[in-house]
N, C-alpha and C positions, 0 to 999 in steps of 0.2 A: 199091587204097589204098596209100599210100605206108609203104615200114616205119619209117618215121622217127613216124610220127602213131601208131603202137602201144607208141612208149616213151612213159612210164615203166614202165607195166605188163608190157610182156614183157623189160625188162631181163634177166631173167635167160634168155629165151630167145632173145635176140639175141647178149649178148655171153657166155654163162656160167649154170650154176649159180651163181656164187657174186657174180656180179653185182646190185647196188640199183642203181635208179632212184628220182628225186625232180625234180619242176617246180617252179620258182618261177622269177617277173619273164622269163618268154619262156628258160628258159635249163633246157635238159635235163642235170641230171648224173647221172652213173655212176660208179658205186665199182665198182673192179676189183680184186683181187688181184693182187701182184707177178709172177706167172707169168703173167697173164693180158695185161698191158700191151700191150704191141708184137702181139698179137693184136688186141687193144681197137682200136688206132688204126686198124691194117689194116680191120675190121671200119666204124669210122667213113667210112676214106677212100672205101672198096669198094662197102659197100652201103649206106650213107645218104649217099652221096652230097656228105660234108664235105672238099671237098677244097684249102678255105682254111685254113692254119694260120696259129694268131694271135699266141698265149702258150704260155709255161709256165716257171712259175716253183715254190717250194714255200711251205708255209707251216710252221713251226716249235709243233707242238702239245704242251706237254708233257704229262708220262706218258703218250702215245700214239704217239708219232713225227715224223717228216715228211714232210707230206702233200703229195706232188706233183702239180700241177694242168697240164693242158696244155687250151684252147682253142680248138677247130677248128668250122666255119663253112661250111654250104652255101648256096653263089648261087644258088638258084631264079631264073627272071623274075619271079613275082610273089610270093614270101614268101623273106626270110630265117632260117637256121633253125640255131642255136648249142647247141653241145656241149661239155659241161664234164666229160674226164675226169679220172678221180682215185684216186690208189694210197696206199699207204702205207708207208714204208720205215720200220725202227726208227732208233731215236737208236747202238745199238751197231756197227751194221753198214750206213750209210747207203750203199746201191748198189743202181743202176736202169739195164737197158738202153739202151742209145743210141738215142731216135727218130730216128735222121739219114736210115737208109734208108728210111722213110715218108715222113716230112714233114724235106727238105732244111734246113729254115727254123728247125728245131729247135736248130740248131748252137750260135747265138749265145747263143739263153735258157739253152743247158745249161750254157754255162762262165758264165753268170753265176749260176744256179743253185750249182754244184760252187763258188763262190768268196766268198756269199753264206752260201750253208748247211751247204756241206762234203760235199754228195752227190754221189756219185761214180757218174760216169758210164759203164757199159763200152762196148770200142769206138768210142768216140769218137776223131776222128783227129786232133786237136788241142785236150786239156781242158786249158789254162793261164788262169791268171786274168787278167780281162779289162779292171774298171773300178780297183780296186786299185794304190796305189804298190806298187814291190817291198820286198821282207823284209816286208810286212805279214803280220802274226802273228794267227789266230783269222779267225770269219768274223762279221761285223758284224748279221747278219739273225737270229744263233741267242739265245734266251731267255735262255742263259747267260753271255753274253758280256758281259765287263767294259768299261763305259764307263772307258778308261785314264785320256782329258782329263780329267773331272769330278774324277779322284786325284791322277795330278800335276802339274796344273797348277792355279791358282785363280782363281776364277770373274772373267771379266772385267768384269762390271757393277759397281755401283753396290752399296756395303755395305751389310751389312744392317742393322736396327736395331739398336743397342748396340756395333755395331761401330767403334771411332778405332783412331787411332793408337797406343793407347796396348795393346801387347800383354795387359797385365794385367787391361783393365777387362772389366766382368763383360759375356759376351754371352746371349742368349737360346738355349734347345738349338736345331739346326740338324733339320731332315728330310733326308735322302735319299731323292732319287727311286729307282725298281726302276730296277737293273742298275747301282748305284753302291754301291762295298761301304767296308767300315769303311777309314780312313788306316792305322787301326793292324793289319789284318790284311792288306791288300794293299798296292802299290805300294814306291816309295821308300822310304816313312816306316815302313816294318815294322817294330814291334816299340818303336819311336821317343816314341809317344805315347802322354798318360795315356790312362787307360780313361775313356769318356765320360761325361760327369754326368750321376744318375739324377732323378728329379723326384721333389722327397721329396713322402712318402704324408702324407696327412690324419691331425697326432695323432688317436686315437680318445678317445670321451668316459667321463669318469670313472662306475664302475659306480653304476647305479641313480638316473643325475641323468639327470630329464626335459628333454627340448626345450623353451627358451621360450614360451609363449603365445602364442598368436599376436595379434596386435592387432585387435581389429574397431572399426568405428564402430557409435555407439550410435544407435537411430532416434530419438531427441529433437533428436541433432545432422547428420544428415543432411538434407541437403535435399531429396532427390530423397523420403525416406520421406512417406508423404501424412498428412495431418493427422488426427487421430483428437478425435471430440467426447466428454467424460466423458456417461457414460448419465446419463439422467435419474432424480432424486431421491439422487444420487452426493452423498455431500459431499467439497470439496475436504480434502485432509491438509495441513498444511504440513511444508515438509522438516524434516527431524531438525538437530538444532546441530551445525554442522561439516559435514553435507554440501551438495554442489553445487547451486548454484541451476538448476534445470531453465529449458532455454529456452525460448521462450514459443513458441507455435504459433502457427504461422504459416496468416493466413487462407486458407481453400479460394481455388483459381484459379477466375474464373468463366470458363465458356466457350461458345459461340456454334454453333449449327448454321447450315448448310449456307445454310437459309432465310433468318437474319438479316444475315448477311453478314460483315464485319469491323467492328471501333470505329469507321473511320474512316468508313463509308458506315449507320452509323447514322442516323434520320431524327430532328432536335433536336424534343423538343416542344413543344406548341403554347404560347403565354402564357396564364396565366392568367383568366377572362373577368373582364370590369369593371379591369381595371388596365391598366398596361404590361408589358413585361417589364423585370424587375428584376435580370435575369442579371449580373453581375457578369464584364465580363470583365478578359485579363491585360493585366495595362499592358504597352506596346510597349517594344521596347527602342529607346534613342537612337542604339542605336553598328551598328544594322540599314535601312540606307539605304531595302533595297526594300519596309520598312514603311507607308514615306511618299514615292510615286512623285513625283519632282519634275523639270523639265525638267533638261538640263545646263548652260540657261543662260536669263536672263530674257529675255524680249522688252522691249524696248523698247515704251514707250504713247505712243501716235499725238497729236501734242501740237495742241491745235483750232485752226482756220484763223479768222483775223481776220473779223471781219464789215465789210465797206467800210461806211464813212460815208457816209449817202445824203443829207445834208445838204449836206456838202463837193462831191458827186458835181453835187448839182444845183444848187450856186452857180456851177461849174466849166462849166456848158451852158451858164447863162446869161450866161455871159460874166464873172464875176467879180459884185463888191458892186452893187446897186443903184442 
């Protein structure tokens, strides 16, 4: 069996006592201690067989340090198989040996590393910063680092609400996002600006005055409330002089099972025996065309054909008058 397929669990017998192992998403990591490091790697390249280097960069954890990560990768033929080592430097004294003489490849992630977060690489044969203009001052990846633009310079977009031209008019308080500190305690404007305006607190209420009432609706005026019938042998009260006339209850809904169907598919009944029906229905209205289905146009009535004179017909044979 391969000794790669026994981590997590012998972590600490592969790389150390003092070694953790944890899996998740196809991805072995290992926490090592600082002394342990460049053992660690050797260890990966050696005998599990990782002898792809991929990353390494750090992450910036506060109260706990800077946890540096480095990524290395065994090409099997038929499984690939990724290792996530990982140390921890403090924030006081950020320095970690050079992996150059393991993994060559490590060169470039360190001076971005060292330029990024400030961690100092020993042995390394050329740690100057890499992506960085020169004189740049601080390292841009650490928690504590001051967003400088957001201070002295102002926001290029589009104002905010309440904000004109007009310096004096009143604006709304501002937020600041993390890693942008007060005008008046850094930058340029130190010292310069008023102290910002506080949100005034909710006068408190005078001792021993209750909260208003709170309003309900009554069920005589409610609609949704269902109707209630007086018991029987109840006599009605009438209201006292001066108060509200109660409104009038509104009749029960009737309502229809499953069986009968809807209003509309009701079956009309029968007429009366011995009469007609005497149903009463709605007058039509005049100004509802398709009341009264009429062509779009008359026809024309076929106008009758002459009957020949058979009188004329048969003077006409016989050759005219007699």
């Amino acid at each position: 069996m391969n000794l790669y397929d026994t981590l997590p669990d012998a972590a600490a017998t592969v790389f150390g006592a003092e070694a953790t192992g944890s899996s998740a998403y196809d991805v072995l990591t290992v926490d090592v201690p600082v002394g342990s490091w460049i053992p660690s790697l050797e260890i990966a390249r050696d005998k599990l067989g990782c002898t792809y280097f991929d990353w390494l960069s750090a992450v910036d954890e506060p109260g706990t340090g800077f946890r540096i990560c480095a990524h290395v990768v065994s090409l099997e033929i038929h499984r690939v198989r990724r290792l996530l080592l990982r140390t921890t430097v403090p924030h006081s004294a950020p320095s970690l040996p050079s992996a150059i003489a393991v993994y060559a490849g490590a060169e470039w992630h360190e001076r971005e590393t060292f330029e990024m977060f400030g961690v100092t690489f020993t042995d390394h044969p050329h740690l100057v910063p890499l992506l960085l203009p020169e004189n740049f001052e601080g390292h841009p990846l650490r928690k504590d680092f001051v967003l400088a633009a957001r201070v002295a310079k102002a926001w290029p977009g589009a104002k905010e609400p309440g904000e004109t031209h007009d310096p004096d008019a009143p604006k709304r308080r501002q937020m600041l996002p993390p890693g942008v500190p007060d005008p008046n305690d850094w930058g340029p404007l130190k010292g310069q600006l008023p102290p910002a305006p506080t949100r005034p607190t909710r006068a408190p209420r005078r001792d021993g005055a209750a909260p208003p009432p709170r309003r309900t609706r009554a069920a005589a005026t409610d609609p949704t409330a269902p109707a209630t019938a007086p018991a029987p042998g109840a006599q009605a009260t009438a209201p006292a002089p001066g108060a509200p006339a109660e409104a009038p209850a509104r009749p029960p809904r009737r309502s229809r099972s499953v069986t009968e169907g809807s209003a509309s598919q009701a079956t009309p009944p029968e007429p009366p025996p011995g009469g007609a029906d005497r149903r009463r229905t709605a007058p039509r209205s005049a100004d509802a065309p398709w009341h009264h289905a009429k062509p779009a146009f008359e026809e024309p009535t076929a106008e009758p054909k002459a009957t020949p004179d058979t009188d004329t017909d048969t003077d006409t044979e016989n050759g005219g008058d007699a």
